[in-house]
Steps between C-alpha positions, in 0.01 A plus 500: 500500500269538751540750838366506830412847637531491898387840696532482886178698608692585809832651393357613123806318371464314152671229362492327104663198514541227238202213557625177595451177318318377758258861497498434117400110502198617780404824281443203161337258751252791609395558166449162384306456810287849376459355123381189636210661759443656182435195273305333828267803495460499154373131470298585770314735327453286169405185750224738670349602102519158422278391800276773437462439109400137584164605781489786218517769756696832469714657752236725628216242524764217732562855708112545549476148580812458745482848627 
């Protein structure tokens, strides 16, 4: 299980406490949400070679050209 670690920067006090469902279900949506900027990116990437192998151009030439 999960914990949530407060500190209150104005007393010092700490406090571990069991995460919620709630904390839990937004913790899983915020990583799917990472591994799918992460996919996006990716095809990015392989969309950007792919228009560069067709004008048959590598990645320094399109920066020399686009500056």
């Amino acid at each position: 299980m999960s914990h949530i670690y407060e500190i209150n920067c104005l007393t010092g006090e700490s406090n571990e406490r069991p995460m919620t469902a709630a904390e839990i279900e937004l913790v899983e949506k915020v990583k799917q949400g990472a591994l799918v900027l992460e996919q996006i990116s990716e095809q990015r990437k392989i969309d950007r070679q792919a228009v560069l192998d067709k004008l048959g151009l590598t990645a320094d030439e399109a920066q020399a050209l686009l500056g």
